[in-house]
gemmi code that builds the backbone of each chain (N, CA, C; Angstrom):
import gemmi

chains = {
    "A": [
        ("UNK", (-87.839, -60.454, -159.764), (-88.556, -60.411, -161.030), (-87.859, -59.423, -161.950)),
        ("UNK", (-88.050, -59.793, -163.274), (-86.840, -59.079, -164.367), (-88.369, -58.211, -164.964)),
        ("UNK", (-88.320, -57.175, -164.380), (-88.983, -55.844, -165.115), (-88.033, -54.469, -165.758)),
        ("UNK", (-86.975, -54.668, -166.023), (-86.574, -53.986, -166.898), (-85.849, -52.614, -166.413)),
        ("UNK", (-85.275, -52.011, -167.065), (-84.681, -50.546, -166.330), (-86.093, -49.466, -166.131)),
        ("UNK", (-85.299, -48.587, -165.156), (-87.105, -47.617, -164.870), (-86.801, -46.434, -165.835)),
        ("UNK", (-88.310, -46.003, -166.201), (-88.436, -45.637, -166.982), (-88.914, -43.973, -166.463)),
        ("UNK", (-89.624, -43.817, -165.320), (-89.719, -42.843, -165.224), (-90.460, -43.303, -163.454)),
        ("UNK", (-90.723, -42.291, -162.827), (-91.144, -42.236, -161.672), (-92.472, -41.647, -161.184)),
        ("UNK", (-93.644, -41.850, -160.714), (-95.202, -41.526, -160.755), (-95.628, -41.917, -159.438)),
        ("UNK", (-96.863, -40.843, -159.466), (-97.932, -40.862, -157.762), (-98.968, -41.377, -158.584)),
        ("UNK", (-99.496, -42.524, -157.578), (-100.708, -43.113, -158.028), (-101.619, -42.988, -156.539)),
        ("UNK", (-102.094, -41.869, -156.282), (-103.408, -42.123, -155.629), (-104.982, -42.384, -155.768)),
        ("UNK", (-105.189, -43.921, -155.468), (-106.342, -44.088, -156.210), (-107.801, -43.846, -155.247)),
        ("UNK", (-108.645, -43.485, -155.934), (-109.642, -42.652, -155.653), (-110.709, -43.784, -154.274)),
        ("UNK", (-110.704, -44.829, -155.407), (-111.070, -45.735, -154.727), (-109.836, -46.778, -153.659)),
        ("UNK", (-109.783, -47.196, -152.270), (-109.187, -47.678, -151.817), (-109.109, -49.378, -152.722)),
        ("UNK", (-107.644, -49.699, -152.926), (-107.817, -51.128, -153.482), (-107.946, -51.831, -152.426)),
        ("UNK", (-107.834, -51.552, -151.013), (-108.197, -52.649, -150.131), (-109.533, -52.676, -149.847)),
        ("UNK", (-109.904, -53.985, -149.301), (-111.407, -54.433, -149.028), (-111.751, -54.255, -147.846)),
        ("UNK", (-112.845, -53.508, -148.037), (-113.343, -53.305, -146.327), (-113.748, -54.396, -145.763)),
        ("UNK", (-113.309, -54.122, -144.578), (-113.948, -55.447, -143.508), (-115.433, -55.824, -143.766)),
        ("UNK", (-115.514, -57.270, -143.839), (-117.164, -57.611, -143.591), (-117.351, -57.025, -142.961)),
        ("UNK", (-118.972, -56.836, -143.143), (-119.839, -55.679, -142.307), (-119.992, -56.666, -140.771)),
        ("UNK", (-119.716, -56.729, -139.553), (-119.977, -57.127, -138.162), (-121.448, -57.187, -137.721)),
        ("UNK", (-122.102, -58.517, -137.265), (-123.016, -58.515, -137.543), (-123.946, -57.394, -136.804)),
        ("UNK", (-125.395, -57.257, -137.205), (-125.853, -55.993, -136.585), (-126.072, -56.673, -135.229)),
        ("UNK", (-125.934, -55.376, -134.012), (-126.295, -55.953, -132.982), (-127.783, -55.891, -132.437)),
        ("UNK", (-128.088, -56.835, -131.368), (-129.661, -56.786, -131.154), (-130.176, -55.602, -131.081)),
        ("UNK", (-131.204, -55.227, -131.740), (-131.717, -54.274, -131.390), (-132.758, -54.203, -130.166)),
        ("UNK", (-132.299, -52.883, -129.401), (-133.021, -52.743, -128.284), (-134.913, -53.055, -128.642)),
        ("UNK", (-135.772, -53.066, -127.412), (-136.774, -53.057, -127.530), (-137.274, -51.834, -127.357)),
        ("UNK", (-138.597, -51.333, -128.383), (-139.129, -50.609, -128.305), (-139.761, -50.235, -126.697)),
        ("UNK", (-139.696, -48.580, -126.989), (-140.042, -48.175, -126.020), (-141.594, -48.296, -125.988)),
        ("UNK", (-142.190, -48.673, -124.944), (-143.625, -49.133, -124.355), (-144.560, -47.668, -125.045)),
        ("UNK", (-145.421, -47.706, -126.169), (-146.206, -46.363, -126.196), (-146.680, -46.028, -125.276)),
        ("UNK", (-146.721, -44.197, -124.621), (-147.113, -43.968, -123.863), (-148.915, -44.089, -123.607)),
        ("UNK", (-149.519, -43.728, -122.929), (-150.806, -43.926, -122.835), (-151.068, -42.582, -123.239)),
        ("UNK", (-151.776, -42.268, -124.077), (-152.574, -41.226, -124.250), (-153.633, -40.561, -123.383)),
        ("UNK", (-153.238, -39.342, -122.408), (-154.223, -38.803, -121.704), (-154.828, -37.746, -121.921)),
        ("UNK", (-156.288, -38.542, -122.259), (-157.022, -37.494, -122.690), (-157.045, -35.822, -122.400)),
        ("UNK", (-157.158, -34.763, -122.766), (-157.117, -33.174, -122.591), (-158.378, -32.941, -121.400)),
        ("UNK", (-157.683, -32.359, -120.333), (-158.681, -31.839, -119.528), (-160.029, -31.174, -120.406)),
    ],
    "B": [
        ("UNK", (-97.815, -28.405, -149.243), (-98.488, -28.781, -150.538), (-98.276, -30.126, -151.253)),
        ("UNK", (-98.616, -31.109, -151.455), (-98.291, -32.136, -152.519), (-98.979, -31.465, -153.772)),
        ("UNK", (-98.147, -32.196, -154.996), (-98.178, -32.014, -155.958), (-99.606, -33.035, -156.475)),
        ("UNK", (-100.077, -32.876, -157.349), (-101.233, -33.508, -158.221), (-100.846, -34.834, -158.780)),
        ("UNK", (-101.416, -36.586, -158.300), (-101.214, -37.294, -158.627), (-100.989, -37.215, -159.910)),
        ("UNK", (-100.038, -38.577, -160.355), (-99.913, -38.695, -162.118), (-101.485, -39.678, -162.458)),
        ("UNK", (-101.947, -40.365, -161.330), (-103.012, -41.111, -161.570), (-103.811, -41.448, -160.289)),
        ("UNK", (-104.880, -41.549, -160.751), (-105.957, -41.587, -159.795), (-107.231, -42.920, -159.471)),
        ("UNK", (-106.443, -44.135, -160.127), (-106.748, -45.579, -160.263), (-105.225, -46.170, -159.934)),
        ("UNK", (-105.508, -46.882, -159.277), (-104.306, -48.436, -159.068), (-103.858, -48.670, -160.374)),
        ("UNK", (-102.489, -49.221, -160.331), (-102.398, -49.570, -161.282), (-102.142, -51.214, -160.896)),
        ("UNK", (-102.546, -51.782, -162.207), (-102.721, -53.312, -161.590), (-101.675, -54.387, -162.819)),
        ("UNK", (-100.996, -54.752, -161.741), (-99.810, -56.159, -162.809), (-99.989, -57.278, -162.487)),
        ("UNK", (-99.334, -58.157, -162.956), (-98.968, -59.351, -162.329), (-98.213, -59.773, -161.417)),
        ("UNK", (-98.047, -60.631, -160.421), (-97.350, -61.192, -159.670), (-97.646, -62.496, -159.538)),
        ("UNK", (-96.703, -63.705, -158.655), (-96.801, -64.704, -157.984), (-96.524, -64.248, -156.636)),
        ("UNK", (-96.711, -65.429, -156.114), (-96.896, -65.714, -154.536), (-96.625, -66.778, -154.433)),
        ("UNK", (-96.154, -67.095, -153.134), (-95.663, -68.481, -152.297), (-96.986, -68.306, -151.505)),
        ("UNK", (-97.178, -69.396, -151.105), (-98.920, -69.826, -149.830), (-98.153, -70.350, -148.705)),
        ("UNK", (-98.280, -69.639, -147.591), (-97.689, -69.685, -146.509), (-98.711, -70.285, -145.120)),
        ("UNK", (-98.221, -70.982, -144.212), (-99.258, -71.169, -143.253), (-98.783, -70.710, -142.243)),
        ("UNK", (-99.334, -69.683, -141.688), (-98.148, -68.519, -140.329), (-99.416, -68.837, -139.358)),
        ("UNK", (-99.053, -68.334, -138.047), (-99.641, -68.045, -137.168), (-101.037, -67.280, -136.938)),
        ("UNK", (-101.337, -66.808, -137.641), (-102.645, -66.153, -138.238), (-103.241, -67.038, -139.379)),
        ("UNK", (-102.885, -67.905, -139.864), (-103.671, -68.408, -140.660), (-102.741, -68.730, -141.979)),
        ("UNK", (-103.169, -68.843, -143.064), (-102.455, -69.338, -144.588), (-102.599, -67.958, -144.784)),
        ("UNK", (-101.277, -67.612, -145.721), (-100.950, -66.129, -146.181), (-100.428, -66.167, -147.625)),
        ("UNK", (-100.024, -65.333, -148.334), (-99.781, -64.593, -149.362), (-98.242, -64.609, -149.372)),
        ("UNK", (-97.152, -64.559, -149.270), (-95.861, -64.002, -149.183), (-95.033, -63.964, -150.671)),
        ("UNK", (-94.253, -63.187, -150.457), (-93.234, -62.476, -151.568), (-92.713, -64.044, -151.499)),
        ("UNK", (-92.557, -64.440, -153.085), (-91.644, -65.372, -153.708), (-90.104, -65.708, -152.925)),
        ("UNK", (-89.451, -64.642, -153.042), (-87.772, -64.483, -152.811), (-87.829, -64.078, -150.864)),
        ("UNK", (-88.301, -63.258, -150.419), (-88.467, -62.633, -149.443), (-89.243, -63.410, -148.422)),
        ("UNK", (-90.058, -63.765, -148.889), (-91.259, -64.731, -147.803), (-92.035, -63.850, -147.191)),
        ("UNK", (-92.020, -62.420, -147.439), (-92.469, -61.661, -146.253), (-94.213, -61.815, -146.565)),
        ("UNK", (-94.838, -62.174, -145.377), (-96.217, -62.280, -145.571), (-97.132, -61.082, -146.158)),
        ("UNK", (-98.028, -61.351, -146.669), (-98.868, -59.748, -147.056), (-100.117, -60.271, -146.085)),
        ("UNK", (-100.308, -58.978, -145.178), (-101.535, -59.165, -144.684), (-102.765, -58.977, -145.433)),
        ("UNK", (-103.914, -59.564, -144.306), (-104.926, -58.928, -145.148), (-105.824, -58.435, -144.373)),
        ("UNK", (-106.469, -57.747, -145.613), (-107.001, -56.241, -145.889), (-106.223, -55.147, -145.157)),
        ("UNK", (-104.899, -55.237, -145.440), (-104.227, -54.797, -145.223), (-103.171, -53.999, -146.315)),
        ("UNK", (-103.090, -53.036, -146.563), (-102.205, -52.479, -147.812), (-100.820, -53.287, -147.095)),
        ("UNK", (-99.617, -53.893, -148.319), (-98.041, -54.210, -148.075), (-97.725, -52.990, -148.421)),
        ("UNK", (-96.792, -52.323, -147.725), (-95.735, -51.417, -147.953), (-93.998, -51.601, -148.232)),
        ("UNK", (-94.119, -51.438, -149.404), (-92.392, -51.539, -149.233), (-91.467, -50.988, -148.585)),
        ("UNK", (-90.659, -52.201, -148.028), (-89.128, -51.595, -147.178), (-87.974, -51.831, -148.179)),
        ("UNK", (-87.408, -51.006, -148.186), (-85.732, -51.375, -148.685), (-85.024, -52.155, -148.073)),
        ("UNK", (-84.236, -52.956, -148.392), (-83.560, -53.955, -147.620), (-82.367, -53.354, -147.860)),
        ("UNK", (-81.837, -52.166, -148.341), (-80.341, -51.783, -148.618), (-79.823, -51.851, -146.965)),
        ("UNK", (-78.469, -52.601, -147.385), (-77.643, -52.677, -146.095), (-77.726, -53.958, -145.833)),
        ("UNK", (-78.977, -54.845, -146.460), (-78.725, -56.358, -145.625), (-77.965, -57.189, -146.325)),
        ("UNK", (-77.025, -57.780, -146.226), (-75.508, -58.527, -146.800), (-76.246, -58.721, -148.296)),
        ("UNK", (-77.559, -59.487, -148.524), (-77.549, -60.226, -149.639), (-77.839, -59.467, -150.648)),
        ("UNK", (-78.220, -58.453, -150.107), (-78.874, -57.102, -151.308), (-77.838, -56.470, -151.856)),
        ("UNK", (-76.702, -56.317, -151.174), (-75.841, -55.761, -151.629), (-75.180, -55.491, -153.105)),
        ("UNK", (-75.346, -57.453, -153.385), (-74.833, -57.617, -154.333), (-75.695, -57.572, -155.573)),
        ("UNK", (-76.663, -57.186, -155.547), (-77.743, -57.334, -156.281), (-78.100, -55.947, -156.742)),
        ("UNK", (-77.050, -54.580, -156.783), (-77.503, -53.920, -157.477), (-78.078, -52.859, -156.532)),
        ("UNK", (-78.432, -53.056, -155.009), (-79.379, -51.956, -154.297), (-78.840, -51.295, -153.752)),
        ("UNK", (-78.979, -49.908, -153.540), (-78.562, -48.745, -153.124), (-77.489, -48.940, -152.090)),
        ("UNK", (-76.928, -48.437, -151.163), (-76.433, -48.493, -150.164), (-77.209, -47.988, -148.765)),
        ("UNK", (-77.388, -46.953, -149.439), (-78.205, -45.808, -148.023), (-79.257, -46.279, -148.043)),
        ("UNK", (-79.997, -46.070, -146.840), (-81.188, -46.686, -146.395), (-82.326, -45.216, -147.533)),
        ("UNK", (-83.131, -45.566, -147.169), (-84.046, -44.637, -148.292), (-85.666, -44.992, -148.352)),
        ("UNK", (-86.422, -44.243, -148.658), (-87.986, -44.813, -148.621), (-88.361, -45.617, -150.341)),
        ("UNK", (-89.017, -47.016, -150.103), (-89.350, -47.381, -151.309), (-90.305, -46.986, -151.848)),
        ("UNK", (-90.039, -47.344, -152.917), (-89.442, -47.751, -154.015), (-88.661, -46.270, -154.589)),
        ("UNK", (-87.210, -46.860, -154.643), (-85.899, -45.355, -155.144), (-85.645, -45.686, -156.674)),
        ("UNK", (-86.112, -45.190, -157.163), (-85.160, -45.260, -159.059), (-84.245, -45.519, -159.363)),
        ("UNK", (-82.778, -45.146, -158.364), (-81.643, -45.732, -158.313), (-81.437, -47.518, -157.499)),
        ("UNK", (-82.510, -48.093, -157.030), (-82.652, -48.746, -156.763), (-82.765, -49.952, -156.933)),
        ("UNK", (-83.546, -51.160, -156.043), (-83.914, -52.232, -156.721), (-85.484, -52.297, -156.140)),
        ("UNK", (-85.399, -51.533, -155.031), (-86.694, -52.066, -153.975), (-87.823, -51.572, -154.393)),
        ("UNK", (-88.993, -51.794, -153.546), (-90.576, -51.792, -153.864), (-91.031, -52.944, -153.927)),
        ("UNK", (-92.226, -53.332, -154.358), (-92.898, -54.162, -154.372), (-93.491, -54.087, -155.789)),
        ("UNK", (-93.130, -55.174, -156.684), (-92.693, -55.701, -157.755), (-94.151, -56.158, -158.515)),
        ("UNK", (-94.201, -56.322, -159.662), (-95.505, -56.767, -160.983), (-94.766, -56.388, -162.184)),
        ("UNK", (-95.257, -57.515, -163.047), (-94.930, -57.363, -164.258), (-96.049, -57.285, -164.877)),
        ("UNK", (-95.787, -56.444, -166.362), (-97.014, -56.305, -167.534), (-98.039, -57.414, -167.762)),
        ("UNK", (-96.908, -58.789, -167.749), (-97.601, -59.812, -168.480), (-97.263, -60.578, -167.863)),
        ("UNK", (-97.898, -61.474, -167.937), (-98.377, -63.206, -166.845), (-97.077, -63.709, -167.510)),
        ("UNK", (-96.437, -64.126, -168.219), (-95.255, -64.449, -169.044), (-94.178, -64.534, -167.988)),
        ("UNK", (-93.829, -63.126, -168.036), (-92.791, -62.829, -167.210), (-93.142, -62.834, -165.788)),
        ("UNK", (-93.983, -62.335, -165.111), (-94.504, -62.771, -163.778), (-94.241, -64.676, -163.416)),
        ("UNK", (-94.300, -65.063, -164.508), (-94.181, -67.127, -164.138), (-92.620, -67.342, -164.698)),
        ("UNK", (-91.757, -66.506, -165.715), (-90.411, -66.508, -165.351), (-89.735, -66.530, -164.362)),
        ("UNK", (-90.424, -65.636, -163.273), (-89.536, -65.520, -162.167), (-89.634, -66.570, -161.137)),
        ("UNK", (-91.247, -67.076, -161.136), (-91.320, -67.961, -160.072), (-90.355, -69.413, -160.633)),
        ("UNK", (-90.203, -69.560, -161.977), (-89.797, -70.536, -162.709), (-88.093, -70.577, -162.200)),
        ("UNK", (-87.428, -69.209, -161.546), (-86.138, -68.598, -161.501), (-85.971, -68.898, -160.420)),
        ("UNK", (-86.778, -68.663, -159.127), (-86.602, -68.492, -157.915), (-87.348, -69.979, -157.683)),
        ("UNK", (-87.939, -71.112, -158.270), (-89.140, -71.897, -157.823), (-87.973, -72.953, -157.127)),
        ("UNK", (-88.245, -73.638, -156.346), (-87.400, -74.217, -155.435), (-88.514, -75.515, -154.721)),
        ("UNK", (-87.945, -76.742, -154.814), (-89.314, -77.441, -154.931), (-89.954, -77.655, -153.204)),
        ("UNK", (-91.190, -77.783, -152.925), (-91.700, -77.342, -152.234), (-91.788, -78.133, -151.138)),
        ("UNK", (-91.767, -77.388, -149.849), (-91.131, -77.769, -148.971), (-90.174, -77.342, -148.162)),
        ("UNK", (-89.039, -77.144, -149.530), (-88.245, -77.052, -148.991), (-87.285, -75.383, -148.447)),
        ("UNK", (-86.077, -75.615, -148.038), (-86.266, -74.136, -147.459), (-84.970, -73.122, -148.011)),
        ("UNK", (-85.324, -71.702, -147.882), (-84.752, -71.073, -148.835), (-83.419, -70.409, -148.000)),
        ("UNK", (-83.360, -70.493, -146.946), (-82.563, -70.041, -146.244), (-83.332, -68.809, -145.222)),
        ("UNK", (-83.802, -67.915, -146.704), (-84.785, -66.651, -145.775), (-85.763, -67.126, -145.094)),
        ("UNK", (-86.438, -67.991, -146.023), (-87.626, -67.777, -144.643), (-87.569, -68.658, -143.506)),
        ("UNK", (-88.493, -68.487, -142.789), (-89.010, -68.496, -141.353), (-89.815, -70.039, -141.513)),
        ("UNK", (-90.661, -69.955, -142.564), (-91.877, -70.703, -143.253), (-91.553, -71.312, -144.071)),
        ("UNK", (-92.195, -72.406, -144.579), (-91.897, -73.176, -145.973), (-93.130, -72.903, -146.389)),
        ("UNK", (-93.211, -72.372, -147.903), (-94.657, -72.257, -148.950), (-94.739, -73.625, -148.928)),
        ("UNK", (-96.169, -73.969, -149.238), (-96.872, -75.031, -149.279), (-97.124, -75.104, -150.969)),
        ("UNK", (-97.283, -74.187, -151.549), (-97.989, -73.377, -152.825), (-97.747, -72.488, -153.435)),
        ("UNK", (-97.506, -72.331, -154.887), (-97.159, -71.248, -154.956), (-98.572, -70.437, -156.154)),
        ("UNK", (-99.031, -69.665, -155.933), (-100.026, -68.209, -156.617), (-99.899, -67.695, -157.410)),
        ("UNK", (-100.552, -67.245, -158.397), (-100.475, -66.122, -159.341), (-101.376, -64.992, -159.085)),
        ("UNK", (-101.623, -63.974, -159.840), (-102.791, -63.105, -159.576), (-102.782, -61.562, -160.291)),
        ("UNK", (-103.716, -60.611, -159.661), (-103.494, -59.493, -160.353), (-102.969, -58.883, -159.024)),
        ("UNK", (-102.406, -57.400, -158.668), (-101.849, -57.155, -157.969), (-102.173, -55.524, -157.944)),
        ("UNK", (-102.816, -54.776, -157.032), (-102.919, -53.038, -157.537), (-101.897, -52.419, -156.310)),
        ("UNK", (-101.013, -51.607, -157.201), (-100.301, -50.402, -157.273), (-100.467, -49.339, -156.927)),
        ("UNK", (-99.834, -48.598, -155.669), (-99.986, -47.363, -155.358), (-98.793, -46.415, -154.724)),
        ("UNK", (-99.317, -45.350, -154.627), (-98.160, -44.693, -153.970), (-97.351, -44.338, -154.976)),
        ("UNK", (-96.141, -43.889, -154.417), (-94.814, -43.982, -155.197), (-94.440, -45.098, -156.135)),
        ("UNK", (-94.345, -45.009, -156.860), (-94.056, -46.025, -158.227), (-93.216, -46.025, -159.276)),
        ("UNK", (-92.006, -46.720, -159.653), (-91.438, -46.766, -160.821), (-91.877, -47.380, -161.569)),
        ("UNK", (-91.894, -46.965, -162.507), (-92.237, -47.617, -163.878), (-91.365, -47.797, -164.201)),
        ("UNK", (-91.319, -49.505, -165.246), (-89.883, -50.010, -165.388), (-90.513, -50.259, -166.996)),
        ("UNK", (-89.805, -50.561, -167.749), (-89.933, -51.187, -169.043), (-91.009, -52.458, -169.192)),
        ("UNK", (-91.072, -53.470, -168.770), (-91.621, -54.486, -168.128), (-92.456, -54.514, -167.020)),
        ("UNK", (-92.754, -53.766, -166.283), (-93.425, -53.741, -164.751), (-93.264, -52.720, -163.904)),
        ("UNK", (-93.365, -52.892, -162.858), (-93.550, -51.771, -161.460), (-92.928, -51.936, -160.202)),
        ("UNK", (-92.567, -51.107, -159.998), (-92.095, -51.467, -157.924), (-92.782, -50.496, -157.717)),
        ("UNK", (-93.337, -51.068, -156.568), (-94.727, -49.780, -156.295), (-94.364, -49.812, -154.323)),
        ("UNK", (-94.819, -48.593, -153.834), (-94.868, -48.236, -152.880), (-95.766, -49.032, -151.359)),
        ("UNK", (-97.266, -49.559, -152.132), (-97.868, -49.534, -151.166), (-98.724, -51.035, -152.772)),
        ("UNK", (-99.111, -51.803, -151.669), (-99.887, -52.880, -152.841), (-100.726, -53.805, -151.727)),
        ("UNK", (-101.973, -54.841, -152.707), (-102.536, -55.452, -152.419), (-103.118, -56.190, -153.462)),
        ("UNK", (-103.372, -57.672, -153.198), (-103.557, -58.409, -153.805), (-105.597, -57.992, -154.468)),
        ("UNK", (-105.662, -58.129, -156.018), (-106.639, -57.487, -156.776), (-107.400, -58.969, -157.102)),
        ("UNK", (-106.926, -60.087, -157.287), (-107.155, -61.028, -157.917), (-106.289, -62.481, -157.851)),
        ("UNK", (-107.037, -63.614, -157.220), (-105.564, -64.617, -157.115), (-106.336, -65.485, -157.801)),
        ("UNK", (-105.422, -66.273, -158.690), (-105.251, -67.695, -159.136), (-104.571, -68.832, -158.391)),
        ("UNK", (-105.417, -69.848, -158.197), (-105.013, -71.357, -157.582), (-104.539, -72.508, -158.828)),
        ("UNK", (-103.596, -72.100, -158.719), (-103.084, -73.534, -159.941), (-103.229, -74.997, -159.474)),
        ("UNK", (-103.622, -75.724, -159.869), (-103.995, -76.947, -159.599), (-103.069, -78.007, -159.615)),
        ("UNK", (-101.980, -77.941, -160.069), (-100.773, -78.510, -160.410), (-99.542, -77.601, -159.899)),
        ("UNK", (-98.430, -78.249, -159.638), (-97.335, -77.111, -158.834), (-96.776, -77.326, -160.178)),
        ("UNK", (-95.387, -76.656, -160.453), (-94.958, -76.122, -162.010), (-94.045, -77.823, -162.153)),
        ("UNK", (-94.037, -78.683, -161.126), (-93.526, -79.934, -161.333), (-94.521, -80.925, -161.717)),
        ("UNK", (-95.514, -80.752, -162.012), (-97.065, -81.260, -162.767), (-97.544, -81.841, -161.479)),
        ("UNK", (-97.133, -81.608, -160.511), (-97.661, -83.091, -158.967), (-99.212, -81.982, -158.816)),
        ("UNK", (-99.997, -82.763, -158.688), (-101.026, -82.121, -158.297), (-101.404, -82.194, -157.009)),
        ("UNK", (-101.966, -80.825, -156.596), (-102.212, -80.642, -155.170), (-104.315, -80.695, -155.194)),
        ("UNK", (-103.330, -81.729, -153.874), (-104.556, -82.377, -153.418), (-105.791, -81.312, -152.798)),
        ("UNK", (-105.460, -80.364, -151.977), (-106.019, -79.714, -151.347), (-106.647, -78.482, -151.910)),
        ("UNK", (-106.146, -78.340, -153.162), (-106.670, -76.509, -153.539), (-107.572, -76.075, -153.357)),
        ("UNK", (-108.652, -76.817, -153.070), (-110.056, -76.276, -152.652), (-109.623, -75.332, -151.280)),
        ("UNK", (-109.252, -76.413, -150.859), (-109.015, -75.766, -148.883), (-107.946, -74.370, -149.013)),
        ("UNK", (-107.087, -74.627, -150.215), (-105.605, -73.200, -150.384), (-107.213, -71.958, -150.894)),
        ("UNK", (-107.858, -72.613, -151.182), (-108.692, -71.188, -152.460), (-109.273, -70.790, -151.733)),
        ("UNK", (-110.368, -71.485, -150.520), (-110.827, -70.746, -149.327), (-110.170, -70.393, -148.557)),
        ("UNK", (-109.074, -71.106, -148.317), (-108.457, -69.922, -147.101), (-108.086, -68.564, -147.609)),
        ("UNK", (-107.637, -68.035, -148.668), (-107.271, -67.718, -149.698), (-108.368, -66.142, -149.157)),
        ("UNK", (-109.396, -66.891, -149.130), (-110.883, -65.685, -149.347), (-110.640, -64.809, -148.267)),
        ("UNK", (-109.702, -65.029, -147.574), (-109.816, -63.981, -146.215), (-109.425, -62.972, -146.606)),
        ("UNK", (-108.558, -63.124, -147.864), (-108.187, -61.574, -148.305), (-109.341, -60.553, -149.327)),
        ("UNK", (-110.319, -61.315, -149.382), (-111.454, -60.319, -149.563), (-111.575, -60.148, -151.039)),
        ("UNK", (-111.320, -60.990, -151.971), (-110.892, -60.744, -153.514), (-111.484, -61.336, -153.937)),
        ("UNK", (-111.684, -62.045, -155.352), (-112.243, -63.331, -155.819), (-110.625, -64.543, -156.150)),
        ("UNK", (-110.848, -65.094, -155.630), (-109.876, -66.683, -155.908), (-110.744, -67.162, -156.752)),
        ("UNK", (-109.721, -67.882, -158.057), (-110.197, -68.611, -158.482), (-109.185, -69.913, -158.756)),
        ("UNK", (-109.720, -71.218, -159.186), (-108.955, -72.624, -158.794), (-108.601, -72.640, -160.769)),
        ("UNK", (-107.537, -72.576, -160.775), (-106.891, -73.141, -162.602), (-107.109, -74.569, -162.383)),
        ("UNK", (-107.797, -75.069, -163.103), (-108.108, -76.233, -162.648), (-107.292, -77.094, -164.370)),
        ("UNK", (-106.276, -78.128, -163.517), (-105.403, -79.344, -164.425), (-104.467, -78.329, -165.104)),
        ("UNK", (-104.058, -77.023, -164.490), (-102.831, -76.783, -164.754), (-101.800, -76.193, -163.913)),
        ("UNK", (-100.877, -76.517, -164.169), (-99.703, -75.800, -163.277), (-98.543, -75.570, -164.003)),
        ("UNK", (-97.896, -75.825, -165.538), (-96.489, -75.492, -165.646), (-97.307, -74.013, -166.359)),
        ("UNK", (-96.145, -73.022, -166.554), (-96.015, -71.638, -166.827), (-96.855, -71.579, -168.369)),
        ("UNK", (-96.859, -72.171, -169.269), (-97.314, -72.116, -170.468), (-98.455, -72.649, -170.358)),
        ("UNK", (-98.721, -73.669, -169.554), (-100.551, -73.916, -169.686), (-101.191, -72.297, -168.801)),
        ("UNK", (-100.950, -72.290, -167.900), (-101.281, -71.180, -167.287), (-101.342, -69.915, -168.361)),
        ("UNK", (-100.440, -69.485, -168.718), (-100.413, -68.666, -169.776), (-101.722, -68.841, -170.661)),
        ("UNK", (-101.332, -69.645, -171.250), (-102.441, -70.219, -172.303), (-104.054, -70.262, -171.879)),
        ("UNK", (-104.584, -70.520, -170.587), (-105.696, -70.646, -170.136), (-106.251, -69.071, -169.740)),
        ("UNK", (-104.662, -68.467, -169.165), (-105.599, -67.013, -168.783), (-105.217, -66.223, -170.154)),
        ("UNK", (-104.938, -66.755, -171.466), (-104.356, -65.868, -172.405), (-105.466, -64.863, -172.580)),
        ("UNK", (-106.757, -64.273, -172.968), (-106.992, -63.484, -172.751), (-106.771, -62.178, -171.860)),
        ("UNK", (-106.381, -62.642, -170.473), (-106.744, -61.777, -169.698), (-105.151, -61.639, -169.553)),
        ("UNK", (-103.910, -62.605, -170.095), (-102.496, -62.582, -169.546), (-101.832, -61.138, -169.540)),
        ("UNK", (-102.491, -60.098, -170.319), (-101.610, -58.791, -169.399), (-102.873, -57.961, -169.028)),
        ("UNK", (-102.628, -57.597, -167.596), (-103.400, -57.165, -166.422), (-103.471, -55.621, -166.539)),
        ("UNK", (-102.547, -55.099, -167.025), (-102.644, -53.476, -167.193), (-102.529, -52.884, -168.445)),
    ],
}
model = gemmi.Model(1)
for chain_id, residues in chains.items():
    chain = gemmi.Chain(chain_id)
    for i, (resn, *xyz) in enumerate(residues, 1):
        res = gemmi.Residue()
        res.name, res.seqid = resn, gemmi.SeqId(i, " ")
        for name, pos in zip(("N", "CA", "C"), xyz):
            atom = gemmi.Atom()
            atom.name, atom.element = name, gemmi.Element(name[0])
            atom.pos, atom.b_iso = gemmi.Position(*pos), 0.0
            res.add_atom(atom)
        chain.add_residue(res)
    model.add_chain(chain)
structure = gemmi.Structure()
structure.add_model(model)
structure.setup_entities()
């Protein structure tokens, strides 16, 4: 590609990444709740 | 210590692309080079100084990190959609068929926006940039020989794996309709 003589030389770190993050993976099953304990009444 | 970027946004040009079908799937690749761009993957430029054909073309001798000022290498965009479809118009080779370099035959060839990072020359016209990824692709609907491709739906989704928006130019393909359709948007930076 014909872009011309250089003109000068530069750091471009951009703040935001230009690459795309991976789709999010789907969530995995979530465990089952733990069984509420039984409430025993206070001596 | 590094020194304090000159900028702190991508900078974003134009390019084309050849549409490649590799082993991983349909890809992106450099026009002249073929070299695939992964995805979501930043391309990094290599210098090719030292390989017979570069020689003659102006590039350094010594091996060196891209993109060098005395150079030719990096990874390439121009200002304006214009000159970005000059080159494919320079290098376009009708399809199929094979260039010697590559490995692959393009099926297709791309336009798009392109962001810039890293080390970067600025050229009069455009950029060789250090580190890049595709910002934005166009599906021309027509190859620059007016034959229309049958499939672009299927090139524009595969297309999506690189995580961007594709969009389909739909009933054009030589360099001046293209121009003309994205003329608003035809320079990217």
């Amino acid at each position: 590609m014909e872009i011309g003589k250089p003109e000068r030389q530069i750091t471009v770190e951009p703040l935001e990444d230009p690459v795309p993050r991976e789709m999010p993976a789907e969530e995995p099953e979530r465990a089952p709740a733990e069984p509420e304990r039984e409430t025993v009444p206070a001596a | 210590v590094t020194g304090a970027p000159d900028y702190i946004a991508a900078i974003v040009g134009w390019r084309v692309w050849a549409v490649l079908d590799t082993d991983d799937g349909t890809r992106l690749a450099s026009v002249y080079y073929r070299v695939p761009w992964p995805v979501r993957h930043r391309l990094s430029g290599e210098c090719f100084a030292g390989n017979g054909l570069s020689r003659f073309l102006g590039w350094h001798s010594e091996g060196h990190l891209a993109p060098n000022r005395e150079c030719q290498c990096g990874i390439y965009a121009a200002r304006d959609v214009t000159n970005a479809l000059q080159h494919l118009r320079a290098t376009h080779r009708p399809l199929h068929s094979s260039s010697g370099l590559a490995r692959t035959k393009p099926f297709h060839y791309v336009l798009g926006w392109v962001s810039l990072w890293g080390d970067v020359v600025e050229c009069r016209a455009g950029w060789r940039a250090e580190h890049a990824y595709p910002q934005r692709i166009f599906v021309p609907a027509r190859t620059l020989a007016s034959e229309s491709v049958t499939d672009v739906e299927t090139i524009a989704e595969s297309l999506a794996d690189y995580g961007v928006p594709v969009e389909i130019l739909a009933g054009v393909g030589t360099g001046s309709e293209i121009a003309r359709v994205l003329g608003p948007q035809a320079r990217a930076a």
